[in-house]
Structure formats: structure tokens, C-alpha cells
N, CA, C and O atoms as CSV, one atom per row, in Angstrom:
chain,resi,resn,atom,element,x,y,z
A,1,UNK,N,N,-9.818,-22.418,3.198
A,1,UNK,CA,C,-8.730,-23.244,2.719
A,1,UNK,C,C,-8.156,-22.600,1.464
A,1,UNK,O,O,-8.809,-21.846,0.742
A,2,UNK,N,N,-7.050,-22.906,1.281
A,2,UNK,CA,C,-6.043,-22.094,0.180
A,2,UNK,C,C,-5.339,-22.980,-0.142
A,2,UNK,O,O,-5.424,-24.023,0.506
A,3,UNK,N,N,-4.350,-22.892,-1.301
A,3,UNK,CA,C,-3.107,-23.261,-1.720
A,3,UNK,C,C,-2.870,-22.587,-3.054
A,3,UNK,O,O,-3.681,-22.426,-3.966
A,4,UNK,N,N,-1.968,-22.329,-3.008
A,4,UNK,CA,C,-0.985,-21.771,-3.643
A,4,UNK,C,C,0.220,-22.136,-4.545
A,4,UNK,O,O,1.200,-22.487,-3.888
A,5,UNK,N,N,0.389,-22.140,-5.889
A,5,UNK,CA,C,1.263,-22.707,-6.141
A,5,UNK,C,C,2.274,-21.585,-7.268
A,5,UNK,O,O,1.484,-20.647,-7.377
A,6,UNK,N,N,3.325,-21.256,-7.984
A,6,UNK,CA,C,4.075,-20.588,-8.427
A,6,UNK,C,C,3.975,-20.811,-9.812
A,6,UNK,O,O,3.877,-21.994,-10.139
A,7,UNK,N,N,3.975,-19.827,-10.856
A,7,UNK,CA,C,3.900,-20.479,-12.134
A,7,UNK,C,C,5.083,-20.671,-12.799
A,7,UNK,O,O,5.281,-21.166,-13.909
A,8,UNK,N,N,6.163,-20.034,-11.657
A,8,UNK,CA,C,7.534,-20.430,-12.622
A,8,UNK,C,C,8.172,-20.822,-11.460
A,8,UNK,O,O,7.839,-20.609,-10.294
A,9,UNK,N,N,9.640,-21.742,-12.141
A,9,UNK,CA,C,10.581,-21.913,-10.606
A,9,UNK,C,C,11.398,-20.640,-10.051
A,9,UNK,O,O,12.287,-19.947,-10.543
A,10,UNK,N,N,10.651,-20.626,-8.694
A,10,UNK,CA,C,11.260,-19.458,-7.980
A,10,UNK,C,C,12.512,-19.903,-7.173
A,10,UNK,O,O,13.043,-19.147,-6.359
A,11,UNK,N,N,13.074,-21.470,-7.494
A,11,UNK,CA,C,13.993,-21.707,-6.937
A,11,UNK,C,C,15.490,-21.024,-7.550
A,11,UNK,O,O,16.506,-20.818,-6.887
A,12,UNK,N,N,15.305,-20.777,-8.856
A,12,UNK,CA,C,16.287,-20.364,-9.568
A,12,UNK,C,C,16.240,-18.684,-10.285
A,12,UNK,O,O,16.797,-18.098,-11.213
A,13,UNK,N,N,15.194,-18.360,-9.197
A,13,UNK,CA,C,14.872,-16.673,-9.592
A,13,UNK,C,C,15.619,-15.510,-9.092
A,13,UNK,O,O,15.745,-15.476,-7.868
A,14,UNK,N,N,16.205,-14.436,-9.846
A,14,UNK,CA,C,17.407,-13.769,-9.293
A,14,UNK,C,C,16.187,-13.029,-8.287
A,14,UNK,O,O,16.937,-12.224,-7.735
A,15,UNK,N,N,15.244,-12.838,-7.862
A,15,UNK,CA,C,14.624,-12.174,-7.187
A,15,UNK,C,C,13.857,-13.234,-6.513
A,15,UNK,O,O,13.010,-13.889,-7.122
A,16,UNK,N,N,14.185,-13.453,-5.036
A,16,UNK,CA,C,13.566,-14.310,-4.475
A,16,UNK,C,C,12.146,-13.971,-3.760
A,16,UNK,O,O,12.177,-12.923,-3.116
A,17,UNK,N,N,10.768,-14.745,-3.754
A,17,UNK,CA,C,9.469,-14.222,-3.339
A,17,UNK,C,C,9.663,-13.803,-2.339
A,17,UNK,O,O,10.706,-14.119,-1.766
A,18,UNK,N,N,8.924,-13.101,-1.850
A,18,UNK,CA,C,8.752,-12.338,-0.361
A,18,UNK,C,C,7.066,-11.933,-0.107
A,18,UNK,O,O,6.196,-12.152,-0.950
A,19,UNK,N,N,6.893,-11.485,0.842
A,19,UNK,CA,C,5.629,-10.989,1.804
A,19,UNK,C,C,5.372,-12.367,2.353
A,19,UNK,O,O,6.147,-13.323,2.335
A,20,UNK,N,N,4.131,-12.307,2.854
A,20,UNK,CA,C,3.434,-12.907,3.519
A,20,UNK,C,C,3.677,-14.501,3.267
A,20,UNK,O,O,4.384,-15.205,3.987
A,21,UNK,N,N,2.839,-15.014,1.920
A,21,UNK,CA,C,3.082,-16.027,1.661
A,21,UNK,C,C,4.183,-16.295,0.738
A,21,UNK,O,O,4.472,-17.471,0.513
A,22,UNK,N,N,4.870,-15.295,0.145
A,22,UNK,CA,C,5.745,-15.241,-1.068
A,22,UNK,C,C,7.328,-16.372,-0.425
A,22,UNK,O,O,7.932,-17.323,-0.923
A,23,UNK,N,N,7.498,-15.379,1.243
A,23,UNK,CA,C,8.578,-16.005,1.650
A,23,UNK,C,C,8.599,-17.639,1.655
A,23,UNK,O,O,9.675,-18.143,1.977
A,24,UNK,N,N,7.820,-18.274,1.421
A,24,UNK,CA,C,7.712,-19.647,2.137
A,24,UNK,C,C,7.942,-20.527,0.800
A,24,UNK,O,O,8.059,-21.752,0.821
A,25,UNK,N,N,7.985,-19.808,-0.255
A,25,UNK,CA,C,9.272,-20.095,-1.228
A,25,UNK,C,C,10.270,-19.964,-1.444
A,25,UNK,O,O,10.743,-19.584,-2.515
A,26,UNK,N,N,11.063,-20.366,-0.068
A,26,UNK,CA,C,12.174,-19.881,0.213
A,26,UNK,C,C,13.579,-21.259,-0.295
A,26,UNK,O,O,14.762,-21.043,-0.556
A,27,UNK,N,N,12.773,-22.703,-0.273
A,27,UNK,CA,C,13.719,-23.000,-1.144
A,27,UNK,C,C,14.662,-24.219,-0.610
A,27,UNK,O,O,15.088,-25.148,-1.295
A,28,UNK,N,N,14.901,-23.976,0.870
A,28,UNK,CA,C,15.789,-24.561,1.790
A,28,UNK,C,C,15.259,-25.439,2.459
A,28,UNK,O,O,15.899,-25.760,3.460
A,29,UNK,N,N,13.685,-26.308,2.169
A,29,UNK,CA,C,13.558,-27.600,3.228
A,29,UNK,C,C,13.273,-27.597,3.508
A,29,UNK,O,O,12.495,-28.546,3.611
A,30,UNK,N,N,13.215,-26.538,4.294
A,30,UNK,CA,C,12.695,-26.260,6.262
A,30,UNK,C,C,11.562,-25.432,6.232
A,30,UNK,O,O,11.328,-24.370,5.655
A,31,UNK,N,N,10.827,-26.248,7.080
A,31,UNK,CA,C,9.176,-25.575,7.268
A,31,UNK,C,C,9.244,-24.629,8.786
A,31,UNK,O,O,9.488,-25.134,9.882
A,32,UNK,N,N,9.041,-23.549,8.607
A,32,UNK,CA,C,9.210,-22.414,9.834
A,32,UNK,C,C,7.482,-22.187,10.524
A,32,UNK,O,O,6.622,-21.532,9.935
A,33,UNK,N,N,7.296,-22.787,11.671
A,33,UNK,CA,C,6.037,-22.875,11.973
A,33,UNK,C,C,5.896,-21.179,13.372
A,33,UNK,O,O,6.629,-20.804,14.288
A,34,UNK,N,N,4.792,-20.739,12.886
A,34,UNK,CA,C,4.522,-19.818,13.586
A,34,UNK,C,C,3.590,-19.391,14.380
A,34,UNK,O,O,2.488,-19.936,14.305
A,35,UNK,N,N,3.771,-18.479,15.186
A,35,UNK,CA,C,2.568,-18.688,16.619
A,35,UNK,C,C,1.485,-18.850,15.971
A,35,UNK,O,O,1.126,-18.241,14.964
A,36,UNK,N,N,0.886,-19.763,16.599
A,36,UNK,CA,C,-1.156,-20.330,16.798
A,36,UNK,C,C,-2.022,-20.057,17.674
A,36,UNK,O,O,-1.714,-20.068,18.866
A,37,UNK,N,N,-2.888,-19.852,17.382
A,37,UNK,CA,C,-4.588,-19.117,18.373
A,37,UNK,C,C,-4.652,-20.539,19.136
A,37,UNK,O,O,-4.237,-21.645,18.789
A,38,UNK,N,N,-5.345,-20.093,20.345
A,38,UNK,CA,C,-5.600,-21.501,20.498
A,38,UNK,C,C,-7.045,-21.903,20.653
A,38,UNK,O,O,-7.468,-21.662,21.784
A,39,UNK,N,N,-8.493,-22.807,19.294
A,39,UNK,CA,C,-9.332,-23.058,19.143
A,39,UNK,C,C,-9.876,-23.632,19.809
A,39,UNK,O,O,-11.048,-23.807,19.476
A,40,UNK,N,N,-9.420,-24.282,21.137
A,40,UNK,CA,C,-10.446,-24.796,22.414
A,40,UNK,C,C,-11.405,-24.184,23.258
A,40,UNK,O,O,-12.258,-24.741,23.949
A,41,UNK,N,N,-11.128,-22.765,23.102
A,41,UNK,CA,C,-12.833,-22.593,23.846
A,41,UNK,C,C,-13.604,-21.976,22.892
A,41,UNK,O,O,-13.208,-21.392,21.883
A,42,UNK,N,N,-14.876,-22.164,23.324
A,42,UNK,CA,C,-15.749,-21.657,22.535
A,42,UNK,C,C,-15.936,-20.234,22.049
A,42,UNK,O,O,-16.717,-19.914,21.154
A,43,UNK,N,N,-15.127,-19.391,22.738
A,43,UNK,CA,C,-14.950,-17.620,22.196
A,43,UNK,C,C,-13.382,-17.556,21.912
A,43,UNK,O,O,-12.519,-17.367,22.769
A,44,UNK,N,N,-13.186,-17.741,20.607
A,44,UNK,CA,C,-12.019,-17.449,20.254
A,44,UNK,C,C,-11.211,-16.316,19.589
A,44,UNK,O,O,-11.470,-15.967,18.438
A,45,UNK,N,N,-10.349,-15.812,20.227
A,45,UNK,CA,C,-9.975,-14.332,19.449
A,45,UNK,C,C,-8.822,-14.417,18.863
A,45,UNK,O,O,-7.911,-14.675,19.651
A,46,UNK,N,N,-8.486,-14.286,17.669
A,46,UNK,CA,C,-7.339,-14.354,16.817
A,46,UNK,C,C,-6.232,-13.106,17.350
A,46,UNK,O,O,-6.341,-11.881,17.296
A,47,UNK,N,N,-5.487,-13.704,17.710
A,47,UNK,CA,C,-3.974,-12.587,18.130
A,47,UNK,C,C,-2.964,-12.925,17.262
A,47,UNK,O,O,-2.242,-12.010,16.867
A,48,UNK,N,N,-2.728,-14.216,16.822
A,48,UNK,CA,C,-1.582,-15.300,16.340
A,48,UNK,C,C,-1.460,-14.470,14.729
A,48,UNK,O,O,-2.242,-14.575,13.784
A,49,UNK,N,N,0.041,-13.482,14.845
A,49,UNK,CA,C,-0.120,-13.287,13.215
A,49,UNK,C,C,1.058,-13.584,12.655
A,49,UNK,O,O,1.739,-12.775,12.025
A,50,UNK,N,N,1.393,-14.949,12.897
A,50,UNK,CA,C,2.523,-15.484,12.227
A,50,UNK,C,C,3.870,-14.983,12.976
A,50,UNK,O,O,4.835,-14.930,12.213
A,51,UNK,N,N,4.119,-14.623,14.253
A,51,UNK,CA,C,5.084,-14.572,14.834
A,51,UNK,C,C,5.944,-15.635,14.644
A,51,UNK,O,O,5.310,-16.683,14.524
A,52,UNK,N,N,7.435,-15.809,14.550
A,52,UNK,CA,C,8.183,-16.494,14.558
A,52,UNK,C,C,8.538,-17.145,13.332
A,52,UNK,O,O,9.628,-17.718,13.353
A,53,UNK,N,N,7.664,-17.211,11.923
A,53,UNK,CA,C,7.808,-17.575,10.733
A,53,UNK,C,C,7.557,-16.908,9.792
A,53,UNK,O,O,7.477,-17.332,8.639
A,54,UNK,N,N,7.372,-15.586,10.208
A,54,UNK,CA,C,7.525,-14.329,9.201
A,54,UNK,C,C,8.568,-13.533,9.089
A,54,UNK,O,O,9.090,-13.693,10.193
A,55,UNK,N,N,9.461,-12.529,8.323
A,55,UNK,CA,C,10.904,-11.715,8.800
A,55,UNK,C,C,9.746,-10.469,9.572
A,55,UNK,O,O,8.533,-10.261,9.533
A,56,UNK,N,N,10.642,-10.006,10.078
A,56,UNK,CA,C,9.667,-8.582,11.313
A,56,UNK,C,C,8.009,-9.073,11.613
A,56,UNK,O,O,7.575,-10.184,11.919
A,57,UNK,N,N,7.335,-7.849,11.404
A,57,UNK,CA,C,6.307,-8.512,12.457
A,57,UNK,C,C,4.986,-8.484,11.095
A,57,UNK,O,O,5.297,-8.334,9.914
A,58,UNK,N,N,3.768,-8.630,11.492
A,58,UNK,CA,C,2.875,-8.670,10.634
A,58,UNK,C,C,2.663,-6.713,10.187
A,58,UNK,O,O,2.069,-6.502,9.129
A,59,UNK,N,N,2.944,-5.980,10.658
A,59,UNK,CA,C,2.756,-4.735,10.986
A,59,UNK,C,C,3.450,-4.427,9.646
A,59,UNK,O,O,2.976,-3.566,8.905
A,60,UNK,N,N,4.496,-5.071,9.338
A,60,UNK,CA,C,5.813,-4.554,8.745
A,60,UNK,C,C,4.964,-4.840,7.078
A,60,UNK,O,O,5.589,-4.436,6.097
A,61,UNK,N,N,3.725,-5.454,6.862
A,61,UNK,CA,C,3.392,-5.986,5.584
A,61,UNK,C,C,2.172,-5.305,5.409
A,61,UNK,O,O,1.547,-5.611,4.393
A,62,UNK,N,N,1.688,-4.469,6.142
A,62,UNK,CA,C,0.550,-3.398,5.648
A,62,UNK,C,C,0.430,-2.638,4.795
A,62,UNK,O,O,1.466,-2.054,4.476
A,63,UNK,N,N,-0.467,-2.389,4.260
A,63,UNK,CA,C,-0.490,-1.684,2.919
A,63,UNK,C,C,-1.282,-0.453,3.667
A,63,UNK,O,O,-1.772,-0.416,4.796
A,64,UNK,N,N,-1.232,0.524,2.650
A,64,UNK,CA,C,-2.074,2.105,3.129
A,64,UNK,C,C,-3.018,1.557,3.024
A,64,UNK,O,O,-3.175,0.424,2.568
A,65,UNK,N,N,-4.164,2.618,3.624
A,65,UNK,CA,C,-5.315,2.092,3.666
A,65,UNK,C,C,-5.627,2.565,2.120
A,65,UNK,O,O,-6.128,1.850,1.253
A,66,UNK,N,N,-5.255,3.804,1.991
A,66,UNK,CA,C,-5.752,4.415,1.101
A,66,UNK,C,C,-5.186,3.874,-0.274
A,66,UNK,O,O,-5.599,4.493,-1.254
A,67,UNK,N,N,-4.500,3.052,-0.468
A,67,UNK,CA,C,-3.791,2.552,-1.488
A,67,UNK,C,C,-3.537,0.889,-1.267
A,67,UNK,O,O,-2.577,0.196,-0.931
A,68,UNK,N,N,-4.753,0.682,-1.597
A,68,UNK,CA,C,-4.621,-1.100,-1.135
A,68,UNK,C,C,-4.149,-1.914,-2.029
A,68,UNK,O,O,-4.083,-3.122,-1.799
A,69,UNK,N,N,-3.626,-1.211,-3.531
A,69,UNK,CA,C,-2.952,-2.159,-4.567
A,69,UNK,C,C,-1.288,-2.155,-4.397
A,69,UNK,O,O,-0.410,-2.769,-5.003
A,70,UNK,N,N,-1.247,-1.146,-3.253
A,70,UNK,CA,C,0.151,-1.116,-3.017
A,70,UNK,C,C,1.329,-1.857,-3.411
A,70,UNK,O,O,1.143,-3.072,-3.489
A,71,UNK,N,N,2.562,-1.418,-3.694
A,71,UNK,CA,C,3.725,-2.668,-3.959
A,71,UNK,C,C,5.009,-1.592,-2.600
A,71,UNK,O,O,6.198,-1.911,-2.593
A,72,UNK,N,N,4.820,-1.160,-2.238
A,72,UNK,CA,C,5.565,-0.257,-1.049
A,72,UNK,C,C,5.384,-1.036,0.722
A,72,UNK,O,O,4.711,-0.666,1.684
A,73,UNK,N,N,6.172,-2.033,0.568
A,73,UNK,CA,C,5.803,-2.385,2.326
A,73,UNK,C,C,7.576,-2.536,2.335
A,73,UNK,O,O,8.400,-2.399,1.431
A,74,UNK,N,N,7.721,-2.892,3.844
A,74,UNK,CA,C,9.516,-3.118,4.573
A,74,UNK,C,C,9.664,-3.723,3.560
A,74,UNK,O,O,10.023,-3.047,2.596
A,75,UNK,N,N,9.437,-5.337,3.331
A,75,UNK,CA,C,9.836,-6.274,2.657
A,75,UNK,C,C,9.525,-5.952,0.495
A,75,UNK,O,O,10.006,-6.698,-0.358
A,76,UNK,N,N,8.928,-5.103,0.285
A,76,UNK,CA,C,9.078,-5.474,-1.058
A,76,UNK,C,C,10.498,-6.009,-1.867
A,76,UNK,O,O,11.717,-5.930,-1.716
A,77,UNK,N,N,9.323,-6.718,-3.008
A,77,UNK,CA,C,10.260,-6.891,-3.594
A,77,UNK,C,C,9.960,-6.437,-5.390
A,77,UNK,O,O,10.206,-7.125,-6.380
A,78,UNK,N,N,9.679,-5.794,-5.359
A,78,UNK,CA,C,8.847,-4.992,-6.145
A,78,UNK,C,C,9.781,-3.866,-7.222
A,78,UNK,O,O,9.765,-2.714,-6.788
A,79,UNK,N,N,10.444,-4.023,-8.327
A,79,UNK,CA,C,11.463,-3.061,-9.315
A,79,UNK,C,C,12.572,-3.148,-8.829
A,79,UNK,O,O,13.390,-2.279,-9.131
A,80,UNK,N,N,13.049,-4.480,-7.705
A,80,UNK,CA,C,14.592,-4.767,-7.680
A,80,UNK,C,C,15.068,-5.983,-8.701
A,80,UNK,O,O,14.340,-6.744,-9.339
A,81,UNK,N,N,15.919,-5.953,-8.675
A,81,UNK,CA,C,16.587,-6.459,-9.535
A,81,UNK,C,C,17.262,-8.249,-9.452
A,81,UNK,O,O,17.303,-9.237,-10.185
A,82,UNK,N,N,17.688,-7.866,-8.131
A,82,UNK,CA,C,17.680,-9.112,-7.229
A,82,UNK,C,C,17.555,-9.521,-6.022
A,82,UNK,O,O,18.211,-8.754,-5.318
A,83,UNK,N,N,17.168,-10.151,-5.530
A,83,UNK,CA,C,16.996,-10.333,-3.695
A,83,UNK,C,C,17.506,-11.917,-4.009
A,83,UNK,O,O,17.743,-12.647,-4.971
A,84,UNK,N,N,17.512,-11.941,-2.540
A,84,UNK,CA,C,17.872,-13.661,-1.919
A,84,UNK,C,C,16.632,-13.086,-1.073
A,84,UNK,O,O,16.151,-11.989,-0.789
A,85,UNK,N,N,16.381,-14.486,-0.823
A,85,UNK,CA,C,15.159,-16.075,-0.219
A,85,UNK,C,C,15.620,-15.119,1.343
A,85,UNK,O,O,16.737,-14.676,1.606
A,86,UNK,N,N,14.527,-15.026,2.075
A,86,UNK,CA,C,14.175,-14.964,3.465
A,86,UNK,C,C,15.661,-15.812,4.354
A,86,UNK,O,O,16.002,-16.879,3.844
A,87,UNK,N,N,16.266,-15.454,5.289
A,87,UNK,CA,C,16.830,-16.419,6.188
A,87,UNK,C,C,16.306,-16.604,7.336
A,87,UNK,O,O,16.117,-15.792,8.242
A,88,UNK,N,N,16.027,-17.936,7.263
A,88,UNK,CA,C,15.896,-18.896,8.111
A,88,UNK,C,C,16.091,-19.027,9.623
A,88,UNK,O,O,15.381,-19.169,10.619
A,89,UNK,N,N,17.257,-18.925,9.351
A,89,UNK,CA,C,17.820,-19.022,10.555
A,89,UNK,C,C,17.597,-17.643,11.221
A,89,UNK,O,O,17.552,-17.797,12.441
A,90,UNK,N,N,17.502,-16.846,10.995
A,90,UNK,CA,C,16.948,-15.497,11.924
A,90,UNK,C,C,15.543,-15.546,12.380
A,90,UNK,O,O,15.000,-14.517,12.782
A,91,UNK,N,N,14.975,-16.576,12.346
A,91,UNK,CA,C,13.294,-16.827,12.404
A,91,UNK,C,C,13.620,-17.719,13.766
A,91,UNK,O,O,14.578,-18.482,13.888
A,92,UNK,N,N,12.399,-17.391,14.959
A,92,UNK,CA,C,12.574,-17.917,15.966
A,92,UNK,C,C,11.394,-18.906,15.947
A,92,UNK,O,O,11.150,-19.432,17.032
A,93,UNK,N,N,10.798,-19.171,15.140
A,93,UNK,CA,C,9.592,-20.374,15.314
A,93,UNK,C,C,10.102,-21.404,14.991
A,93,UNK,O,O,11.171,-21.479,14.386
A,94,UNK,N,N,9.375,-22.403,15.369
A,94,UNK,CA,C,9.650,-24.116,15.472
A,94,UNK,C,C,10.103,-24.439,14.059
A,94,UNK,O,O,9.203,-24.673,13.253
A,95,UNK,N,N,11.075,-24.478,13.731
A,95,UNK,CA,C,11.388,-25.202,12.101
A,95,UNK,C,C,11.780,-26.502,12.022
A,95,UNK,O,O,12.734,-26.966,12.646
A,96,UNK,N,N,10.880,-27.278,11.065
A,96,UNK,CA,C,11.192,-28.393,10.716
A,96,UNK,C,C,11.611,-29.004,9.272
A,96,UNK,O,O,11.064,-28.414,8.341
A,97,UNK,N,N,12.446,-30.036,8.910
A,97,UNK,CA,C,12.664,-30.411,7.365
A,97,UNK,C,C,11.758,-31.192,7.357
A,97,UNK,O,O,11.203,-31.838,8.245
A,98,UNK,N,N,11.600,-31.093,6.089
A,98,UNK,CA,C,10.244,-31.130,5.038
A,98,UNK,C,C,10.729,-32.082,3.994
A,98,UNK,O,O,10.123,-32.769,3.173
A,99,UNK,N,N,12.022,-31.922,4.268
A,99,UNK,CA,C,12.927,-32.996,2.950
A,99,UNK,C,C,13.360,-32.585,1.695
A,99,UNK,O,O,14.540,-32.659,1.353
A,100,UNK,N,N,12.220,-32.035,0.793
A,100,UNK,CA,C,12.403,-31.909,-0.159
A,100,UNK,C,C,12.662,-29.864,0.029
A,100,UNK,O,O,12.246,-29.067,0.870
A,101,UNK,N,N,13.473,-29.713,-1.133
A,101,UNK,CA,C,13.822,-28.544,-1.173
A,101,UNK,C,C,13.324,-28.061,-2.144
A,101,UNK,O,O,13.817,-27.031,-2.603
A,102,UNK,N,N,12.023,-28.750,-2.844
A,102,UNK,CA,C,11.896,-27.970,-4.198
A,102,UNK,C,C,10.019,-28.212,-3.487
A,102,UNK,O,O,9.475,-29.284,-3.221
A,103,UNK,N,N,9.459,-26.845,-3.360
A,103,UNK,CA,C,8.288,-26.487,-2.676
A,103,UNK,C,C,7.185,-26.114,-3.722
A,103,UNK,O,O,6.907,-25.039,-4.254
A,104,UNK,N,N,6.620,-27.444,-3.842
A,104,UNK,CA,C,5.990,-27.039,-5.041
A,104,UNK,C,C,4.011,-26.206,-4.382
A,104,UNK,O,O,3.218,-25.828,-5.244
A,105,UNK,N,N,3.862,-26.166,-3.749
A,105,UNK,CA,C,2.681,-25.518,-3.344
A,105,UNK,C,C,3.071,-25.471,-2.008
A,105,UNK,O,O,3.665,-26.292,-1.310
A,106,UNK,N,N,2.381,-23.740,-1.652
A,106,UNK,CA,C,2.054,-23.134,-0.228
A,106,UNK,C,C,0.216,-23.350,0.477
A,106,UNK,O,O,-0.696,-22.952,-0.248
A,107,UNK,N,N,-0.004,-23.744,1.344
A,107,UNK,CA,C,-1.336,-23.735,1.591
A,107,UNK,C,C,-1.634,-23.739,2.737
A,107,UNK,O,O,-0.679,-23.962,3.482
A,108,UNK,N,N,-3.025,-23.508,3.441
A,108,UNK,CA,C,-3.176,-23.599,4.501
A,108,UNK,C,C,-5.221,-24.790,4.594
A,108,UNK,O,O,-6.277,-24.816,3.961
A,109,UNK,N,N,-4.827,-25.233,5.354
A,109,UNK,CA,C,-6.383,-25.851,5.481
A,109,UNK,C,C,-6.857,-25.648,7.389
A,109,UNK,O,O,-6.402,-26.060,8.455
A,110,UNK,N,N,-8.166,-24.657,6.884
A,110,UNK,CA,C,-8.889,-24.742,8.395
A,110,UNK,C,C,-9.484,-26.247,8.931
A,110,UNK,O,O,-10.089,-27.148,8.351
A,111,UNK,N,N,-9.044,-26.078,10.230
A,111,UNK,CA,C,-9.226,-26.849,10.857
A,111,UNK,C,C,-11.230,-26.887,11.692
A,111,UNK,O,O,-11.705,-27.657,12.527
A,112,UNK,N,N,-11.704,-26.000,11.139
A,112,UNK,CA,C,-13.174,-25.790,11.591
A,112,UNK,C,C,-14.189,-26.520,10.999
A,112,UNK,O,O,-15.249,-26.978,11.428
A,113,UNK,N,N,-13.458,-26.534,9.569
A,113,UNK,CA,C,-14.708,-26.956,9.219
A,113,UNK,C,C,-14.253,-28.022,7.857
A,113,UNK,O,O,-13.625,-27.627,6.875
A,114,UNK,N,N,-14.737,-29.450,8.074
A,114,UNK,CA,C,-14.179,-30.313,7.129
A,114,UNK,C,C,-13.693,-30.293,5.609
A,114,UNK,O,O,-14.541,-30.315,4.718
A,115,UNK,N,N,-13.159,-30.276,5.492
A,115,UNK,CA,C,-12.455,-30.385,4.057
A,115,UNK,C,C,-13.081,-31.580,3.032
A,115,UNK,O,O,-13.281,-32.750,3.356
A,116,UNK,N,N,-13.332,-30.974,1.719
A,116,UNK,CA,C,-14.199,-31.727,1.064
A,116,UNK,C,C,-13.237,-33.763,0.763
A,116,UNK,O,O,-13.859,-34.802,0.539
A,117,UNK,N,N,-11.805,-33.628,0.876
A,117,UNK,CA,C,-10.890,-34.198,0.502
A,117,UNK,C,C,-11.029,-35.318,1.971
A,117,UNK,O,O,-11.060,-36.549,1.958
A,118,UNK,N,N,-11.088,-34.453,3.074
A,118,UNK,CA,C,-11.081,-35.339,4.421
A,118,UNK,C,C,-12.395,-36.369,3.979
A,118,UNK,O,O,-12.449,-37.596,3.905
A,119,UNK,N,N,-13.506,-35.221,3.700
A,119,UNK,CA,C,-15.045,-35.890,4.126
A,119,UNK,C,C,-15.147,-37.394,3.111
A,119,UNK,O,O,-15.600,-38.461,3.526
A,120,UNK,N,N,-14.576,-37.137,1.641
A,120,UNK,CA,C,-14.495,-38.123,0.475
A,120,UNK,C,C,-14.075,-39.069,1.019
A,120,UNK,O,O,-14.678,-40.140,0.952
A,121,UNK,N,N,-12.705,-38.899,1.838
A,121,UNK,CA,C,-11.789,-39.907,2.298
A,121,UNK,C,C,-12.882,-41.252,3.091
A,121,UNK,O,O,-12.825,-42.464,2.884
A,122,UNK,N,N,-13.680,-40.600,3.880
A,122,UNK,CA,C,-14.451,-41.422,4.503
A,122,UNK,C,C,-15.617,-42.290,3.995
A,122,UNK,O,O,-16.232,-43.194,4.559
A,123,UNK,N,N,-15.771,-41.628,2.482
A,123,UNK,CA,C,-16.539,-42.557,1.877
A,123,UNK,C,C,-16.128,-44.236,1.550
A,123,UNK,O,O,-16.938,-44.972,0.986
């Protein structure tokens, strides 16, 4: 489990986040959902790498091997000056509004294994 949150507003940043999780401070509402494994049988093999809610493919965000502090992938955004926010609308995964346009944390929670927040809940 993760989350993520920004220490400044990236809504009003002449350089908008990018990579992996950076894009999903993108600003506009809309939650871009992307291909999923599917956890019903008991041997499960991860293929699902964010098709459809990433820009290009997962391939496109690799770092050298040999240089894993890298700032050099398709998408940097790394000694420019300014970028705009990911579009949206060029993304073919399921997007939904979210409502609010001001995204204050990115996160993800596995579904394997209970969450300390779920388990409390039941107390």
C-alpha cells in the first residue's frame, strides 16, 4: 500500500508532473483507470502495466539498468522549463470524474492483504 501526496501545488506549476505516478497530478477531475491482472485464480501472473492510463507504454519509463538514478526516460520532465499536465483525452482507459479537480493524494491499496484502516474499521 502507498500514497502519495505533493509538497507543493502542482496545480499551478509551470512544469506539470509526469512519469509513472507524477502524471496523475494532472489536475482535470478525471480518474483514468488502467488495465488489471485478474486475482481469481490461485497462480497469478502480473502482465497489467497500466495500459490505457499511462501516455505510451510502460517500456517508455525505464531507466538504464546501469544508471538507475536516471532523470533521461520519453516522458521526462527533468531541466525543462515548462510542460503541461498529461492529456487525457488521448488515454484509452475507462475514465471517470472524481469531482474535485484539486488531487490532493495519489495511492494505491492491495487488495491481498487487509489494510490496517479496513481491519480497525471492524472493531
Amino acid at each position: 500500500d502507498v500514497k502519495i501526496f505533493p509538497l507543493k501545488d502542482v496545480a499551478h506549476s509551470t512544469v506539470a508532473p509526469h512519469g509513472l505516478l507524477g502524471q496523475t497530478f494532472d489536475g482535470d477531475g478525471i480518474a483514468v483507470d488502467g488495465a488489471l491482472d485478474d486475482y481469481s485464480g490461485t497462480l497469478v501472473v502480473t502482465k497489467a502495466m497500466g495500459e490505457g492510463a499511462i501516455e505510451g507504454v510502460a517500456e517508455d519509463y525505464k531507466l538504464p539498468r546501469n544508471i538507475p538514478f536516471s532523470t533521461t526516460f520519453k516522458y521526462t520532465r527533468f531541466d525543462v522549463h515548462s510542460a503541461l499536465p498529461r492529456e487525457t483525452s488521448k488515454l484509452t482507459g475507462v475514465k471517470r470524474n472524481v469531482g474535485s479537480k484539486v488531487l490532493s493524494t495519489a495511492g494505491a491499496e492491495g487488495d491481498d492483504v487487509p489494510t490496517a484502516a479496513a481491519e480497525a474499521s471492524k472493531i
